[in-house]
DSSP file (Angstrom, degrees, kcal/mol; ACC not computed):
  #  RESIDUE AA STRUCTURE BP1 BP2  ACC     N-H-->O    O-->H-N    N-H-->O    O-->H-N    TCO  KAPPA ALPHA  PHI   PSI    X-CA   Y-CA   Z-CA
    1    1 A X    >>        0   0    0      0, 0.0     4,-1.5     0, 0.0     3,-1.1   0.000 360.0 360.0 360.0 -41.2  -45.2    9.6    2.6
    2    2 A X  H 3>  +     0   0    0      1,-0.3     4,-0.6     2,-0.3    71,-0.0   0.462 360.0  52.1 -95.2  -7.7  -44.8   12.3   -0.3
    3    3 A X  H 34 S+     0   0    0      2,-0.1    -1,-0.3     3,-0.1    18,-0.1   0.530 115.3  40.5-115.7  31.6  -46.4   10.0   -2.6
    4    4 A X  H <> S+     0   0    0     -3,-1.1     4,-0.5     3,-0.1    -2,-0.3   0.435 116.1  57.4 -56.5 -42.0  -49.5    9.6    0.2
    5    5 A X  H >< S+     0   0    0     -4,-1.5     3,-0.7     2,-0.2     4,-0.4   0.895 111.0  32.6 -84.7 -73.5  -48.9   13.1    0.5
    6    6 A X  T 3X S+     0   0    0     -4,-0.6     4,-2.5     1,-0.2     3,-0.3   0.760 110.2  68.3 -75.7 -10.2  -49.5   14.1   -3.4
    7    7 A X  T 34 S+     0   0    0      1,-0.2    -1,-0.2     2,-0.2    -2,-0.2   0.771  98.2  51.2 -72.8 -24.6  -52.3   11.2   -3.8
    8    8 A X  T << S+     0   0    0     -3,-0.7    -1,-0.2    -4,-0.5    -2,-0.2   0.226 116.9  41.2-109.2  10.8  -54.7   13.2   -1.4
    9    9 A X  T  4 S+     0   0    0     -4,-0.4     2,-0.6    -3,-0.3    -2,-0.2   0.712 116.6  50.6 -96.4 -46.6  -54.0   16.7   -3.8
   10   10 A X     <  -     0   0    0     -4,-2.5    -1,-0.3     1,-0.1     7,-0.1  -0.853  63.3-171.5-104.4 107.8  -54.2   14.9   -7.1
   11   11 A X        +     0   0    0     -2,-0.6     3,-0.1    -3,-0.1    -1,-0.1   0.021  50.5 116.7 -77.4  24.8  -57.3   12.6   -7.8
   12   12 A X  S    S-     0   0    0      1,-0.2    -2,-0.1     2,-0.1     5,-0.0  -0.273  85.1 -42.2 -76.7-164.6  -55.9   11.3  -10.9
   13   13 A X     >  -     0   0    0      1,-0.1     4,-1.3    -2,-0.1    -1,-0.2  -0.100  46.6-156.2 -34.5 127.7  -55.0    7.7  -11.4
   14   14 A X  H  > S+     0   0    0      2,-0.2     4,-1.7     3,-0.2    -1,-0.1   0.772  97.9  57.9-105.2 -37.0  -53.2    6.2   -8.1
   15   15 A X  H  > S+     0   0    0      2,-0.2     4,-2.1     1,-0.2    -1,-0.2   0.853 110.3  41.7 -94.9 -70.5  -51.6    3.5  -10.4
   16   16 A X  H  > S+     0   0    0      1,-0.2     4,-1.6     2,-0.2    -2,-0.2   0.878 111.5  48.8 -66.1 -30.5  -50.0    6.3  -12.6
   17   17 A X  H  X S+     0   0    0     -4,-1.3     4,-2.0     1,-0.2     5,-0.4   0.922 110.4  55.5 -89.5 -31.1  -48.7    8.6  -10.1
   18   18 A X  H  X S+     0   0    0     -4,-1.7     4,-1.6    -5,-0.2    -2,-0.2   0.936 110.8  43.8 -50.2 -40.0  -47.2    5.5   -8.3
   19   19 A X  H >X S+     0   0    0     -4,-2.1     4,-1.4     2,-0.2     3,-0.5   0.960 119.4  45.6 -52.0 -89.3  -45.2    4.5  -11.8
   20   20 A X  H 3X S+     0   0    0     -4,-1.6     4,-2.4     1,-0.2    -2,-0.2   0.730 113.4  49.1 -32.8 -40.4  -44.2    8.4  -12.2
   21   21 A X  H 3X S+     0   0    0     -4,-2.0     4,-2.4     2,-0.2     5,-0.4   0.961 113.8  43.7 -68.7 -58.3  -43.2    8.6   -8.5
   22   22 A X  H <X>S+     0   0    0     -4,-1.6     5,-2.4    -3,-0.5     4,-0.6   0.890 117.7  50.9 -54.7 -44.7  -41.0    5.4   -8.8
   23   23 A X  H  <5S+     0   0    0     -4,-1.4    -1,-0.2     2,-0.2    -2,-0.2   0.855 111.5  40.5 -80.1 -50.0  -39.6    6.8  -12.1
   24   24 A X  H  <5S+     0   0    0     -4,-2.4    -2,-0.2    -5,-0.4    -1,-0.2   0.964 114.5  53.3 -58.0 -52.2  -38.6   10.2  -11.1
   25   25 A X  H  <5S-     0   0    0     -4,-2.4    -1,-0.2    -5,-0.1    -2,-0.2   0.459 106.7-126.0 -62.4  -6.7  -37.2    9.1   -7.8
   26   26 A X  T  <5 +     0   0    0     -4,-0.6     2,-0.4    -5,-0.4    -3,-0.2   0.855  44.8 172.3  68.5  55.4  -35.4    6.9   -9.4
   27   27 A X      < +     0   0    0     -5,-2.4    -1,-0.2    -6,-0.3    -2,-0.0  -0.765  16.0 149.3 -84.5 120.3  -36.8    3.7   -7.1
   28   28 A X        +     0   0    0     -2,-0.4    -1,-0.2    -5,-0.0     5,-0.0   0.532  38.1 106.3-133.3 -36.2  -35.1    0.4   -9.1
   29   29 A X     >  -     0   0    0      1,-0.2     4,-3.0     2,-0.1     5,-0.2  -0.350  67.4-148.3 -57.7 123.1  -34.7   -1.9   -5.7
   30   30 A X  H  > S+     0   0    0      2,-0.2     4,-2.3     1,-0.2     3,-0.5   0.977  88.0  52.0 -81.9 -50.6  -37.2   -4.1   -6.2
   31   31 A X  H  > S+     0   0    0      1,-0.2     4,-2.0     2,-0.2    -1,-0.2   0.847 110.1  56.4 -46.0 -33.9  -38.3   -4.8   -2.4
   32   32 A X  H  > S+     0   0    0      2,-0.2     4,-1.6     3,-0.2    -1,-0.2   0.814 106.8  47.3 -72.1 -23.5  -38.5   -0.9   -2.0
   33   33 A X  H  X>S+     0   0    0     -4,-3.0     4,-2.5    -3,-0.5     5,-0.6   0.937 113.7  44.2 -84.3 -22.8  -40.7   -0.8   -4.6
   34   34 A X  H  X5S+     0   0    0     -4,-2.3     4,-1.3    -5,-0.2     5,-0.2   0.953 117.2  47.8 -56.8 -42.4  -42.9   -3.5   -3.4
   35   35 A X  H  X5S+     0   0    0     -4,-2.0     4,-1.9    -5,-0.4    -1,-0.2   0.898 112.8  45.2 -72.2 -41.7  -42.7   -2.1   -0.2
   36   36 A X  H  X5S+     0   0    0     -4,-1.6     4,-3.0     1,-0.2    -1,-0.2   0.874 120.9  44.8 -71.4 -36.7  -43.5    1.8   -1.4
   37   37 A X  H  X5S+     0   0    0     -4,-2.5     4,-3.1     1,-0.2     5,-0.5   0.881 114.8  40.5 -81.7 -29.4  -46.6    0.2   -3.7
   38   38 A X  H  X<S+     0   0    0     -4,-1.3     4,-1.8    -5,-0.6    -1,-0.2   0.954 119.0  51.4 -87.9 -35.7  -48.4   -2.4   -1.2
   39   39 A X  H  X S+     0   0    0     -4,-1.9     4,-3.2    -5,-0.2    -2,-0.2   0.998 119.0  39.5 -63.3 -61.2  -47.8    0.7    1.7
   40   40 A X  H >X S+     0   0    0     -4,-3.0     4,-2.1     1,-0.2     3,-0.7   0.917 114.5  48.0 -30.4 -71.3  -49.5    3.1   -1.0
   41   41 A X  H 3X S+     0   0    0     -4,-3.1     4,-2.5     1,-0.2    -1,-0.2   0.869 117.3  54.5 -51.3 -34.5  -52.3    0.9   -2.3
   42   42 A X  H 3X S+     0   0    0     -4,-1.8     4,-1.1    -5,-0.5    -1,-0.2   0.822  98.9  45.3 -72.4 -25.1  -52.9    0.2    1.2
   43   43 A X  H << S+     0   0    0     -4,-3.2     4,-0.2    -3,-0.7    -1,-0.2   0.768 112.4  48.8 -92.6 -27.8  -53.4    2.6    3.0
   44   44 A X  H  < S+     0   0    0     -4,-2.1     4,-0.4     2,-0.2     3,-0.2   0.791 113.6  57.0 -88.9   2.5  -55.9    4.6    0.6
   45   45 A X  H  < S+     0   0    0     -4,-2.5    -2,-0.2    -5,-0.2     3,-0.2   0.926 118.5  27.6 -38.3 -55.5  -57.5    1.2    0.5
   46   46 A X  S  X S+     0   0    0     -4,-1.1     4,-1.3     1,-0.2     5,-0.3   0.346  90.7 113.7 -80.2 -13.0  -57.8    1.4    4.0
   47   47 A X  H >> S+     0   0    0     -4,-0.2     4,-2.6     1,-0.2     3,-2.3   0.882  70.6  59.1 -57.6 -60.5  -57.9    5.3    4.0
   48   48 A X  H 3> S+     0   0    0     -4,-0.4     4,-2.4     1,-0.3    -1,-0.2   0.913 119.2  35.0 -43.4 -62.5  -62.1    5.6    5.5
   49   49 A X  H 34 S+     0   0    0      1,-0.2    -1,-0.3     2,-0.2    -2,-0.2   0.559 113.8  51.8 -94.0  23.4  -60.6    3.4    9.0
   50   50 A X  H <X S+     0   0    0     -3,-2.3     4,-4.0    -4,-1.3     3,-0.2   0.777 114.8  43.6 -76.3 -56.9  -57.6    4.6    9.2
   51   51 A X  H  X S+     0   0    0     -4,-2.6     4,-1.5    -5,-0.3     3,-0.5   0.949 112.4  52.2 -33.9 -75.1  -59.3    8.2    9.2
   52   52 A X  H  X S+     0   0    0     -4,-2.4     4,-0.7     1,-0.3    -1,-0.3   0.612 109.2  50.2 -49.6 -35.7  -61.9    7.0   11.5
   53   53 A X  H  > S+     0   0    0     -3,-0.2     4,-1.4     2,-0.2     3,-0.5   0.863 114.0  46.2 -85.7 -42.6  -58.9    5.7   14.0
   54   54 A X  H >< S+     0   0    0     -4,-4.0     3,-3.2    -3,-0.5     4,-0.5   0.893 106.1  62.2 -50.1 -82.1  -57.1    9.3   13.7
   55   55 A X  H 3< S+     0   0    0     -4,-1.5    -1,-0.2     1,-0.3     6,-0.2   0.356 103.2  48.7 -15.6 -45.3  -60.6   10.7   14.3
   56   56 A X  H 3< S+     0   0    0     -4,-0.7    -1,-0.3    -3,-0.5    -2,-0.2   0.934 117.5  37.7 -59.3 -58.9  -60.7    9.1   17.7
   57   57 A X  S << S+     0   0    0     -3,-3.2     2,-1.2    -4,-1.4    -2,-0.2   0.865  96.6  70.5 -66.9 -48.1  -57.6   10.2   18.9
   58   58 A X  S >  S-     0   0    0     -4,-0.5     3,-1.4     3,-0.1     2,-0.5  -0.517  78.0-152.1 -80.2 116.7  -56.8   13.8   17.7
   59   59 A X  T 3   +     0   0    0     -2,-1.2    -3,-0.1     1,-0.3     3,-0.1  -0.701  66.9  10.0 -75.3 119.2  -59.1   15.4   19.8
   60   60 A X  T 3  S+     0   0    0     -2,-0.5     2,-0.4    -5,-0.1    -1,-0.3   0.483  99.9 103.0  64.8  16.3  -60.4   18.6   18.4
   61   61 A X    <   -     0   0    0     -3,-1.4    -1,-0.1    -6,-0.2    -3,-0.1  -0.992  63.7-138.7-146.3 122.7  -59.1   18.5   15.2
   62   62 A X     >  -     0   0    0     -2,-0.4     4,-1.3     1,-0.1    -3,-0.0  -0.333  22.0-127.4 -52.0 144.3  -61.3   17.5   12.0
   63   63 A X  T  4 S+     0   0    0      1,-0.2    -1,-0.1     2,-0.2     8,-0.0   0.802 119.2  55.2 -71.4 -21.1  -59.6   15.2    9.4
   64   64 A X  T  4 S+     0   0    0      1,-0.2    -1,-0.2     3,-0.0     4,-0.1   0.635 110.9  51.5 -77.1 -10.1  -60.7   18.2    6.8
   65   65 A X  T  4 S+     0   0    0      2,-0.1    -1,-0.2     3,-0.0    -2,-0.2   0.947  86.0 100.8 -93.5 -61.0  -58.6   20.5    9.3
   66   66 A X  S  < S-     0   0    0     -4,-1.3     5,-0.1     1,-0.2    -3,-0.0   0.042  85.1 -98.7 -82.6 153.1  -55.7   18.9    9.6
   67   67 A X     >  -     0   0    0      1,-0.1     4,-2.5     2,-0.1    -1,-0.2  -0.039  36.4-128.9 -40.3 126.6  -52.2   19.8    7.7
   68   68 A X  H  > S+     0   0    0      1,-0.2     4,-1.4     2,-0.2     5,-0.4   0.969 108.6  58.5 -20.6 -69.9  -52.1   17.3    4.5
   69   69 A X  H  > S+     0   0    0      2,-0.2     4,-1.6     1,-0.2    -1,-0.2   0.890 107.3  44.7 -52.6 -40.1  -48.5   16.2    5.5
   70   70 A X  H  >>S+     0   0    0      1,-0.2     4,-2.8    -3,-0.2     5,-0.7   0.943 112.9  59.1 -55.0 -44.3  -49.7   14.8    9.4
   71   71 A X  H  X5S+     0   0    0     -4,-2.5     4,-0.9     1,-0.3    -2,-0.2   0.798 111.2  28.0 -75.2 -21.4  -52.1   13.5    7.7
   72   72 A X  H  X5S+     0   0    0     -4,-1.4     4,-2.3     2,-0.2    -1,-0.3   0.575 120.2  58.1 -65.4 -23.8  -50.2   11.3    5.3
   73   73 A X  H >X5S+     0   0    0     -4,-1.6     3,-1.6    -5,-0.4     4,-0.8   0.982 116.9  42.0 -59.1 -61.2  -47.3   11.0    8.0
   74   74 A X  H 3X5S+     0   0    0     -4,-2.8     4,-1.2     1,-0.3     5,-0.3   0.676 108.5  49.1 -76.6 -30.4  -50.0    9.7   10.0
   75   75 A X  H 3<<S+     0   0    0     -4,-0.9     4,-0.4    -5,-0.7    -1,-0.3   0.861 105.1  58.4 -62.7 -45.6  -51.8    7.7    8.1
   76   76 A X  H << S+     0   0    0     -4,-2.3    -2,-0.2    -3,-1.6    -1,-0.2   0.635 106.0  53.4 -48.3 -26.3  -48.7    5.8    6.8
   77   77 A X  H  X S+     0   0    0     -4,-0.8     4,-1.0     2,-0.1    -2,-0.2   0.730 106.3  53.5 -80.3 -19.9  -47.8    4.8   10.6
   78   78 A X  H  X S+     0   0    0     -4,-1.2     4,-1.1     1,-0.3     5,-0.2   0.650 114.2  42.0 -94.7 -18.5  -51.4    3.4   11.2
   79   79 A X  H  4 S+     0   0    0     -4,-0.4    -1,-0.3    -5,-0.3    -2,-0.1   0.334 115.0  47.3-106.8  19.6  -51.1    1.2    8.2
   80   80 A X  H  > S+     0   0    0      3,-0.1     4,-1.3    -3,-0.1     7,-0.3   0.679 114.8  47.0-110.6 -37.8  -48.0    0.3    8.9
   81   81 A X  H  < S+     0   0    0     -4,-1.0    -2,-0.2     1,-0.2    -3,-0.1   0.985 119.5  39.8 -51.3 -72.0  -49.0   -0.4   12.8
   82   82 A X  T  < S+     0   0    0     -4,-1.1    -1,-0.2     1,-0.2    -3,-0.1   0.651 131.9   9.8 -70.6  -0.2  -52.0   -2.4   11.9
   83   83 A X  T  4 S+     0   0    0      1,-0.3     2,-0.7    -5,-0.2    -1,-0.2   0.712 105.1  70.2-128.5 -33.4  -50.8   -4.5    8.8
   84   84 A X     <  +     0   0    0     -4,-1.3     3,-0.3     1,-0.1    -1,-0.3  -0.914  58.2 175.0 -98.1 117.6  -47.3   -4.5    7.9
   85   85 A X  S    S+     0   0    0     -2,-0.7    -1,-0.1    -3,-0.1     4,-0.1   0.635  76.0  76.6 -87.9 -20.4  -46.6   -6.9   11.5
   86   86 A X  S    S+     0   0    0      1,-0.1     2,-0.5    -3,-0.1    -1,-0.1   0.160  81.5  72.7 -74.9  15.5  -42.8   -6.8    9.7
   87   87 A X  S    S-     0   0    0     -3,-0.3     5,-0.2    -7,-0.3    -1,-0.1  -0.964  91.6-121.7-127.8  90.6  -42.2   -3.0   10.9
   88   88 A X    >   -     0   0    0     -2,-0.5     3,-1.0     1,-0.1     4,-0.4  -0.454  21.3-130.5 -49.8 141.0  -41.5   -2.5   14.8
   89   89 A X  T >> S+     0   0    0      1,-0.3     4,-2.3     2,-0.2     3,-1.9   0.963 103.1  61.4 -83.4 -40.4  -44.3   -0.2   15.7
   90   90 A X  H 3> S+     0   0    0      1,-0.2     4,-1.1     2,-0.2    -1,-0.3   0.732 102.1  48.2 -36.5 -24.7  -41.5    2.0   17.5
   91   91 A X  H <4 S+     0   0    0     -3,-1.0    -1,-0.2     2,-0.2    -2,-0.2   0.496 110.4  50.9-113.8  -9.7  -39.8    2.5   14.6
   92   92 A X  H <4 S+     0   0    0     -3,-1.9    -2,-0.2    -4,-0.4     5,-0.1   0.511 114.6  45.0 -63.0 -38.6  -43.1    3.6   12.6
   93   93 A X  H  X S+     0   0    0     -4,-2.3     4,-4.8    -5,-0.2     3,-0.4   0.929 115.8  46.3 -87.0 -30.2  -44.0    5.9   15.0
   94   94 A X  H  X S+     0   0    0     -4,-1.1     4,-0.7     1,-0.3    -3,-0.1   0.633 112.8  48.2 -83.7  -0.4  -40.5    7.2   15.3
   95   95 A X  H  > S+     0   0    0      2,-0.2     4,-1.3     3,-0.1    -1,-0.3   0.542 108.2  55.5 -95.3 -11.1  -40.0    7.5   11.8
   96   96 A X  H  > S+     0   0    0     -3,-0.4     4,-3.1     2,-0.2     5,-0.3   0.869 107.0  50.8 -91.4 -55.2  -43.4    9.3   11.5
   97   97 A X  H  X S+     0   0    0     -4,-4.8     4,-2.2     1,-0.3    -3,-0.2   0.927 112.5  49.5 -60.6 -29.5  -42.1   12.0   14.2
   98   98 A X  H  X S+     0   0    0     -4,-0.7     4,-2.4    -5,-0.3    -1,-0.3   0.944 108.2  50.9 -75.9 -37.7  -39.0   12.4   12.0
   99   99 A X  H  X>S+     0   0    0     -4,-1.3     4,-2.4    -3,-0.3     5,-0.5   0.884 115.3  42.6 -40.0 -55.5  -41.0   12.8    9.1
  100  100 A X  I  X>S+     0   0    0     -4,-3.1     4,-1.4     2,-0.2     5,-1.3   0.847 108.9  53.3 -25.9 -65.2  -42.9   15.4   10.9
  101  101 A X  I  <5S+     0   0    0     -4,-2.2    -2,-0.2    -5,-0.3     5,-0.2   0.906 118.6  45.2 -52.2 -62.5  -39.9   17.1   12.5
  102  102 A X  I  <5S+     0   0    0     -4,-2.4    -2,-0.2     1,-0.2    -3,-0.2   0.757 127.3  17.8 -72.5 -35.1  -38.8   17.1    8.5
  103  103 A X  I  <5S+     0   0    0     -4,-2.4    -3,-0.2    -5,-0.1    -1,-0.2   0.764 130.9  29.5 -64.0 -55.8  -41.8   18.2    6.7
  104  104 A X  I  <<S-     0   0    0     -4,-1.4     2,-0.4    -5,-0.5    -3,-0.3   0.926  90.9-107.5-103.7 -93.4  -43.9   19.7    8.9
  105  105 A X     >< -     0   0    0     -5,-1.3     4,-1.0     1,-0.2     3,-0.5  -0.926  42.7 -63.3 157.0 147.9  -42.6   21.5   12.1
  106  106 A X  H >> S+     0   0    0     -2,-0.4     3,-2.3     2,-0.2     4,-1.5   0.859 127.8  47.3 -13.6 -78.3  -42.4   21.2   16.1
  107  107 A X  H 3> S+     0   0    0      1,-0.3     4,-1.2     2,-0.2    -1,-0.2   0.611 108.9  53.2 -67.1 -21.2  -45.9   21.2   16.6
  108  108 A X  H 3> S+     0   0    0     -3,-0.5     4,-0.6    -8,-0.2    -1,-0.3   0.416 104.2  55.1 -63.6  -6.3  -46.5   18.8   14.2
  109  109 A X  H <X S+     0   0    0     -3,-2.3     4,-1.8    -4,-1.0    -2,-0.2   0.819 108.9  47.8 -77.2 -56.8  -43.9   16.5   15.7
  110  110 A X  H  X S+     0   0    0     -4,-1.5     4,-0.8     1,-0.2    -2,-0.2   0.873 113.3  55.4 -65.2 -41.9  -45.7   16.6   19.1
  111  111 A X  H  X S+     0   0    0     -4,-1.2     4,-2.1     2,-0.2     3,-0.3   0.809 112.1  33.4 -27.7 -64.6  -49.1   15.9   17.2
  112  112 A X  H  X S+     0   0    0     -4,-0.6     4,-1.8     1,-0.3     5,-0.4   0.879 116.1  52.6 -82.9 -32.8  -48.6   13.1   15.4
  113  113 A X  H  X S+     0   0    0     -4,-1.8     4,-1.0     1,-0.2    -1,-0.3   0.823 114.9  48.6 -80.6 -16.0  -46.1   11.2   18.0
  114  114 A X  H  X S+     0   0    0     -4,-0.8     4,-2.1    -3,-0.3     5,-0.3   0.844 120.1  43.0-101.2 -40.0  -49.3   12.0   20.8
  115  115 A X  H >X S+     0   0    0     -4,-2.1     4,-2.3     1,-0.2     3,-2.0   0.965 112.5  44.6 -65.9 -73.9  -51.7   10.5   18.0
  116  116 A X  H 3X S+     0   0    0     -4,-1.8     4,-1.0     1,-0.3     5,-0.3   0.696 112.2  54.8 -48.3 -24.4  -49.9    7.7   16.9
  117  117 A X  H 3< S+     0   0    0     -4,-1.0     4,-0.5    -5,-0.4    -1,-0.3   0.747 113.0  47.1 -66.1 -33.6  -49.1    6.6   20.9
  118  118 A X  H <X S+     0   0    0     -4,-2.1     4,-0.7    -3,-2.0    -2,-0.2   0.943 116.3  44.3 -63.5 -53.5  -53.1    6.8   21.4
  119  119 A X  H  X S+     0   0    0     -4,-2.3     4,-2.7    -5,-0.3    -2,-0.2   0.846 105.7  55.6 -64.4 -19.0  -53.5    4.9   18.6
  120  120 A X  H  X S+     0   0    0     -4,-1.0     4,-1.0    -5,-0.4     5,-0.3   0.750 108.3  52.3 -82.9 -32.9  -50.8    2.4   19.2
  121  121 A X  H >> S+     0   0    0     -4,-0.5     3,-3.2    -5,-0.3     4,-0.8   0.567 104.8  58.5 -68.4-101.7  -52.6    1.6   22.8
  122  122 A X  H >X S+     0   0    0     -4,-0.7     3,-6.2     1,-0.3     4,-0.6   0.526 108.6  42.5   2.7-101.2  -55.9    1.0   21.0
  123  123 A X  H 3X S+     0   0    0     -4,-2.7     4,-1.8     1,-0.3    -1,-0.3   0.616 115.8  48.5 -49.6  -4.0  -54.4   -1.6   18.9
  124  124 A X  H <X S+     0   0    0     -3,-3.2     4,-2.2    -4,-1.0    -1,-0.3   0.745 112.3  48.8 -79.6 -27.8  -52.6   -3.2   21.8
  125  125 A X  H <X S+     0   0    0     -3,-6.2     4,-1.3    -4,-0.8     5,-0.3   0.988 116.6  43.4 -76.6 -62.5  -55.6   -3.1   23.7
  126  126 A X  H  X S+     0   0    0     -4,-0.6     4,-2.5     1,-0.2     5,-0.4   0.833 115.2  46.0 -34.1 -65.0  -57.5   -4.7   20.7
  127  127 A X  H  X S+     0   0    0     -4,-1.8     4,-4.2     2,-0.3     5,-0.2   0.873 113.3  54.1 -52.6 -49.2  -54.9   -7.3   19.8
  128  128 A X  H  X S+     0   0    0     -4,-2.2     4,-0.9     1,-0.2    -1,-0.3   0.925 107.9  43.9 -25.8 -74.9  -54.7   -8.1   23.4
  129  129 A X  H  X S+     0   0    0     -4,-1.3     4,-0.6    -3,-0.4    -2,-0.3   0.532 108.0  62.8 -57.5 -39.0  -58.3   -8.7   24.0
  130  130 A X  H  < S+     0   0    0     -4,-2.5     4,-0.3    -5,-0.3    -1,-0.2   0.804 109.4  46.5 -34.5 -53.6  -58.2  -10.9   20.4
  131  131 A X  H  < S+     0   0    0     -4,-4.2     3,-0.2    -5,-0.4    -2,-0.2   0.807 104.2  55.5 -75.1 -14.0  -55.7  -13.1   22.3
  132  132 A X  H  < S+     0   0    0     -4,-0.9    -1,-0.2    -5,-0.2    -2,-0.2   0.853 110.8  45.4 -82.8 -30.9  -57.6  -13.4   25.4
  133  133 A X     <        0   0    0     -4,-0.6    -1,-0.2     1,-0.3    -2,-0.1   0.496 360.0 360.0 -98.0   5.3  -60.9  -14.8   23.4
  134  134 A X              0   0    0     -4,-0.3    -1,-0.3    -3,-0.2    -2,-0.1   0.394 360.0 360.0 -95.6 360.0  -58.9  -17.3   21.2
């Protein structure tokens, strides 16, 4: 999250500040850095429909409006929802509201956990509706 976080202040190189992040924090396990880099790469890969799935759900609230830090919590939960299938989506959204809780504030807690529960129906409904036409 905080290096999602610092990728959508700093437009250098995504590549470099992933190395420097790994380096500072002092990340050496390799399956948490594979995990931290394919979550990263993915999600601003993915960033335009991820966005575009917030956008639906937070209701009043421009993506240019909302705090940086939701927006990386949140953004991490949706790519975590839709892609990583090895992440119980409870435990993405409830790790997002603690992330929230921890970053961010109250209202940001209630925020993200009301988005990421819209969004997690959406993809149930989809995935549903996937199985029904197969």
């Amino acid at each position: 999250m905080k290096l999602l976080y610092q990728a959508q202040i700093r437009k250098d190189d995504l590549e470099e500040q992933i190395q420097t992040y790994m380096e500072e924090e002092m990340i050496l396990d390799p399956s948490e850095r594979g995990y931290i880099e394919e979550v990263v790469r993915g999600t601003v890969e993915k960033q335009d429909e991820i966005d575009s799935i917030i956008s639906r759900h937070a209701k009043g609230w421009s993506i240019s409006r909302m705090p940086k830090v939701d927006l990386a919590i949140m953004r991490l939960s949706i790519y975590e929802m839709r892609y990583r299938k090895d992440i119980p989506v409870n435990v993405s959204i409830n790790e997002a509201v603690e992330l929230a809780k921890k970053y961010s504030g109250e209202q940001s807690r209630t925020f993200v956990n009301g988005v990421l529960g819209k969004v997690w129906s959406e993809l149930s409904q989809e995935a549903q509706e996937s199985n029904e036409h197969e």
